[in-house]
N, C-alpha and C positions, 0 to 999 in steps of 0.2 A: 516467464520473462525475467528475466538477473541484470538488475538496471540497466532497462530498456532505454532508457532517456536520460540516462548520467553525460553522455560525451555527446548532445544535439543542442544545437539552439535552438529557442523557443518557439524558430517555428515548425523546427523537427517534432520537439518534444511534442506540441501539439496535436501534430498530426498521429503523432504515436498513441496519443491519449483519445485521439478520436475515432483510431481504428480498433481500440481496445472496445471502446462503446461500441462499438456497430457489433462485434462481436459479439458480448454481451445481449444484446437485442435479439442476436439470433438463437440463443441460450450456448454459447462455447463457454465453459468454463477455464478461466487465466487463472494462474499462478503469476503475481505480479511481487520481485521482491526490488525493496529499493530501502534506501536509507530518508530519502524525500521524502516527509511527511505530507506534503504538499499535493505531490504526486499522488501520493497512497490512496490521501483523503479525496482526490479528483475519480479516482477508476473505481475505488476498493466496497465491495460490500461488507465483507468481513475483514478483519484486520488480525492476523495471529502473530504475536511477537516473539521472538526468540530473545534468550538471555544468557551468555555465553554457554549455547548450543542447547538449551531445554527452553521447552515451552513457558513463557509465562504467563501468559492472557492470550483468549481469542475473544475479540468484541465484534460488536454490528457497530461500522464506522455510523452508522446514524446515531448511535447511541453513543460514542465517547465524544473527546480531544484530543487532539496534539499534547496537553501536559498529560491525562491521562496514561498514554501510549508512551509517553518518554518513562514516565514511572516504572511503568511495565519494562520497558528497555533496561533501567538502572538497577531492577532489582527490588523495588522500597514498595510494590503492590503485588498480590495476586491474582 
């Protein structure tokens, strides 16, 4: 999904985020990409970042942040 919930209001976005769970539950694996970290951290088990187009971390979102993840974003972590 290629930001699924960039152009809904909140109570699209939601429901978007809530069929992505149900999914989930039934084991569908998602590709969720978004620039909303919000979003990310709402669906995502793993979180892999890109950095002008190479990899730069993949985490277990239980395990970072949001400043984390921007770091990754910016380059200044591995």
């Amino acid at each position: 999904m290629d930001e699924p919930t960039a152009a809904l209001g909140v109570p699209e976005q939601r429901e978007v985020k809530e069929l992505i769970a149900r999914l989930k539950k039934t084991g569908v694996a998602i590709i969720f990409i978004s620039h909303n970290l919000i979003d990310i951290f709402d669906v995502a088990d793993r979180i892999a970042v890109l950095e002008r187009g190479r990899l730069a971390g993949i985490r277990l979102a239980s395990e970072t942040n949001d400043h984390e993840v921007v770091k990754l974003m910016m380059g200044a972590e591995g």
